[in-house]
N, C-alpha and C positions, 0 to 999 in steps of 0.2 A: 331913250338911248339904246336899249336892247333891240327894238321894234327897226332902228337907223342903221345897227351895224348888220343885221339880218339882210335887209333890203340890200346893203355893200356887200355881203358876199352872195347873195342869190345875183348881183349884175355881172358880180366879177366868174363866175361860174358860167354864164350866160357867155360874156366875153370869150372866155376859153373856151367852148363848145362852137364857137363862132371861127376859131382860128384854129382848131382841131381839123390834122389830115382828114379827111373825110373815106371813109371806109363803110362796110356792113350791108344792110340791105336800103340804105339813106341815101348816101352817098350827098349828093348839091342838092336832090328836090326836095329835102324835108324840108317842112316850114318852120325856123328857128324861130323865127320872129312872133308866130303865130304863141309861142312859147311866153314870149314876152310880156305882151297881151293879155294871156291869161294872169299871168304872173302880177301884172300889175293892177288887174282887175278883181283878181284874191284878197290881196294887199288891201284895195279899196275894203273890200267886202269884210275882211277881218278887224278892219280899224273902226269900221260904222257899229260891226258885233261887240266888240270893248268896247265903245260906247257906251252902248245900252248896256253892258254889263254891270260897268261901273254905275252908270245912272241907278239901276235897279238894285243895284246894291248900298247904294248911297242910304242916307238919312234924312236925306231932303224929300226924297220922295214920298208923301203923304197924300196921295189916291185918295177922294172919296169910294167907299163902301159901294154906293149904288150905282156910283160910275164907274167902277173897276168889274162890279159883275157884268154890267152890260157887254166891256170889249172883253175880255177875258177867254172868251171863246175864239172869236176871231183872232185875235194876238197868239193864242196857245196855238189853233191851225196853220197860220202862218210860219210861225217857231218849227213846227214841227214838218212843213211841207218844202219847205227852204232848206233846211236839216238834212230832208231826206233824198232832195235834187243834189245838193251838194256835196252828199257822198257816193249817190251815183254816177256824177261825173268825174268824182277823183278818182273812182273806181274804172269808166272808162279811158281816162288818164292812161291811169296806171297799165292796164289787160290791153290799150291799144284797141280800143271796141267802141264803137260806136254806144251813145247812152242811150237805152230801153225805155224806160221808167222815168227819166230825168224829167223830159217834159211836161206828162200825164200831173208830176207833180209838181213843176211851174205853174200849170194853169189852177190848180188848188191853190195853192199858194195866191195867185191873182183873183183869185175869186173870192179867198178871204181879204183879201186887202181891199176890195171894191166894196167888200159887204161893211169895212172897217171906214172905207171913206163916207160912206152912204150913213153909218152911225153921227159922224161927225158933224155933217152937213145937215140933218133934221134935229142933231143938236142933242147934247148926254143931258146937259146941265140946263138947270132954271135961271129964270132973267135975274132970281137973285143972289145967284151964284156964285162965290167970291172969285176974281178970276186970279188967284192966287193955288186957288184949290182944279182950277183949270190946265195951269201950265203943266203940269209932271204928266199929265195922260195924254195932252196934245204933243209933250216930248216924243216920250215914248212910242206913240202910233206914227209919229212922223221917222223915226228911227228903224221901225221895222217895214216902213212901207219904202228906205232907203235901200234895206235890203235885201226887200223883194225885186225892185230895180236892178241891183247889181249883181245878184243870182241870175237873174235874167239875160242880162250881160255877158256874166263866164257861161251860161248854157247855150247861148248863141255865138262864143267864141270855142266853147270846147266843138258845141257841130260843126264848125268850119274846118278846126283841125284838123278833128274826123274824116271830113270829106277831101280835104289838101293831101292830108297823108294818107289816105286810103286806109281808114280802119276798118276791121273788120266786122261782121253782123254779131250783134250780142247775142243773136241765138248760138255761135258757135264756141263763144266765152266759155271754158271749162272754169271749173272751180279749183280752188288752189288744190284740194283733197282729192282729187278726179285727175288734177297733174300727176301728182305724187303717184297716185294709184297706177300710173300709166305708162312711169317712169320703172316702178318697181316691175309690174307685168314685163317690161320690154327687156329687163335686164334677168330677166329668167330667176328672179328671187323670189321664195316661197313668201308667202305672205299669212 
């Protein structure tokens, strides 16, 4: 319900920006829509992440031991390399820059999910395996390999932005403290 009325004012927000006199340094060419898109691709990406949040914190989950150290690794680099594209593109978002880093850690990110399919596929578990003790890790890895997909996704929709609205090179991206710093120099204030 919370997750339903979010979505209703992020469209209604959307809306208004759509019917907003157009002004600034935008004016008709920004890609609004381009906005959308990502919007709804977040949305995706956030609701596959609760998910597996919930799952993982469930009680139902009961991982065997020798099955859970095998992916473990792959599952954490994944966790961690999605994490870290996902904030460098809300960062380029945000600063209007094209994303640096974002990709470098997509393909990490892809690389453990390939190394995680290849686990699955020569098989964790023995023939006498209860496949009961199977379902919660075949959940799980199918869950994060949904959103290594959909990371995927907003990083190919944020570089289009990029590229539509003409953002600018991430080597020129100042830091928020290097703004400040620059603001205060400019305004003749001792520092």
């Amino acid at each position: 319900l919370h997750l339903a009325w979010i979505v209703i004012q992020f469209e209604l927000l959307i809306l208004q920006v759509k019917w907003e006199p157009r002004r600034g340094q935008f004016r008709y060419r920004h890609p609004w829509e381009q906005y959308l898109k990502i919007g709804g691709l977040t949305r995706q990406c956030a609701n596959i992440i609760e998910a597996l949040n919930a799952y993982l914190n469930s009680s139902n989950n009961q991982t065997a031991h020798e099955i859970r150290a095998k992916i473990q690794e792959s599952c954490t680099k994944i966790s961690s390399e999605s994490s870290h594209a996902l904030r460098e593109l809300a960062l380029a978002m945000k600063t209007m820059t094209r994303p640096s880093n974002a990709n470098s850690h997509m393909v990490n990110a892809g690389v453990a999910a390939q190394d995680l399919k290849s686990l699955l596929k020569v098989g964790l578990w023995l023939p006498e395996t209860d496949l009961l003790e199977v379902i919660p890790t075949t959940t799980v890895v199918s869950l994060l390999l949904d959103v290594v997909t959909c990371s995927e996704k907003i990083a190919e929709s944020v570089n289009e932005l990029a590229s539509l609205a003409h953002f600018k090179d991430a080597g020129r991206r100042l830091s928020e403290q290097e703004k400040c710093t620059r603001c205060l120099l400019s305004k003749n204030t001792i520092i």
